[in-house]
N, C-alpha and C positions, 0 to 999 in steps of 0.2 A: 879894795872891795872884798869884801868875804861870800867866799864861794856857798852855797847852800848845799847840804850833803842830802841824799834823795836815799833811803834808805830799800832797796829793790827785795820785794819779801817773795822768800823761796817756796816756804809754804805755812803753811795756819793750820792747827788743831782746833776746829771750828767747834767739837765736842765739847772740850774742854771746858767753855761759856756755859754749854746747856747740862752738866751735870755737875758741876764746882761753882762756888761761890768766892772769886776772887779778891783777897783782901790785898795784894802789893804785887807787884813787879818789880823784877830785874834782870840787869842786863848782865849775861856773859859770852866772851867767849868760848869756842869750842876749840881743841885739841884736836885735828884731822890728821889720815897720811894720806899718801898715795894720789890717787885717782879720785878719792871723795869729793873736793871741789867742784870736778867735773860732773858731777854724777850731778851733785848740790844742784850747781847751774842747770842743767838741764833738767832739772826738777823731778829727779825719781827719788823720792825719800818722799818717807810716812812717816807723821808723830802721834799714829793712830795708838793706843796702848802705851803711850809710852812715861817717863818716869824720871824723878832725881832720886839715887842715894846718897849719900854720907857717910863715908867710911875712910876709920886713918887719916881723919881731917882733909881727905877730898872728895868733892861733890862729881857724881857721875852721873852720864844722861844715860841710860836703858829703854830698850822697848825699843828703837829707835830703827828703823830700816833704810839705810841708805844702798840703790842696787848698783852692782858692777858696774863701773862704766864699758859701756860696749867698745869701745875704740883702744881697751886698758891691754894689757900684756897677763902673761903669768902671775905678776905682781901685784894681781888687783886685792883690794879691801876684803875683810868679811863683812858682809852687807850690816848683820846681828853683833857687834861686838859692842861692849861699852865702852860708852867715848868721855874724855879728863874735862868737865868743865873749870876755865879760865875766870876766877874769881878771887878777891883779897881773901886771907885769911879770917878779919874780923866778920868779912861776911857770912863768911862759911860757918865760923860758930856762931851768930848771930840763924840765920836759917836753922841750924841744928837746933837750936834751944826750942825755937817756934816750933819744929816738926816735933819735938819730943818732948815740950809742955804742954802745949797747946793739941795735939793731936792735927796738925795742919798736912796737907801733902805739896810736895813742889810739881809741879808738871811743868811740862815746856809749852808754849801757846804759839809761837812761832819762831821759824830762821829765816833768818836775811843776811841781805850782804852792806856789812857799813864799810865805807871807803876801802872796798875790796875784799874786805874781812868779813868768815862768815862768824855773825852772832846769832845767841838765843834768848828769847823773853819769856822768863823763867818767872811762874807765877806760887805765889804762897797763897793756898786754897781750902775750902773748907767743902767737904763732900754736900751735894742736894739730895734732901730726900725725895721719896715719890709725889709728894701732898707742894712739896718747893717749888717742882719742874711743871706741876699742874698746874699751879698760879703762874709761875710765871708763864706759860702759854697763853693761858686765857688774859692775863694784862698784854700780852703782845698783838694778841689778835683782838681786845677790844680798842689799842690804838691805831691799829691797823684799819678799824671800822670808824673812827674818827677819825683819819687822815682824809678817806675814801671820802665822805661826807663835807668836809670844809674843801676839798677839790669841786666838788661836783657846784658848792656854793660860787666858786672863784668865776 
């Protein structure tokens, strides 16, 4: 019988939705030391501001705040440092060409932990404008006013 893997998410850059228009996903993982795991799991990190570069043919996460773990030693993490993401090479130039023909950005949308391992769901995105996030609020809120209405029918 094949076991189903439950994917337990650490955290969500829930912004990211409302000011990017996502055209693809992917998965890497991340390159941690120390105490970060811990921190991971107990859920103090931010993907608020945060970011993918491209440089020397590896992709790195920035912006990204994971805090000391409090139980850690002398030894603990820099909260602020950039962290190696874990990806093939063809992907890596394949993302590169998108961010620099295309004018795309990569942000990270979420980490989790898949069978123990922490990954990231790295999105290729195209910035919103102001007149973009307007529409789409008012398409949210006039489904939200049709949902409201066919409940009240039920």
């Amino acid at each position: 019988m094949k076991k189903e893997t439950t994917n337990k998410v650490l955290t969500e850059n829930r912004r990211a939705r409302h000011d990017y228009f996502i055209l693809d996903t992917y998965e890497a993982g991340i390159a941690l030391v120390g105490t970060e795991v811990k921190s991971l799991r107990a859920g103090r990190v931010s993907l608020k501001d945060s970011f993918v570069t491209i440089k020397g043919g590896e992709a790195y996460l920035q912006g990204v705040h994971i805090s000391p773990y409090e139980n850690g030693n002398r030894f603990n993490h820099d909260p602020d440092r950039d962290r190696k993401l874990l990806l093939h090479k063809k992907e890596i130039l394949k993302l590169n060409m998108s961010v620099m023909k295309d004018g795309l950005t990569l942000i990270p949308l979420q980490l989790y932990l898949k069978k123990g391992r922490v990954k990231v769901l790295l999105a290729l995105a195209r910035g919103k404008k102001l007149y973009d996030k307007r529409s789409d609020a008012a398409k949210h809120d006039a489904d939200r006013q049709i949902e409201r209405v066919l409940k009240s029918y039920r």
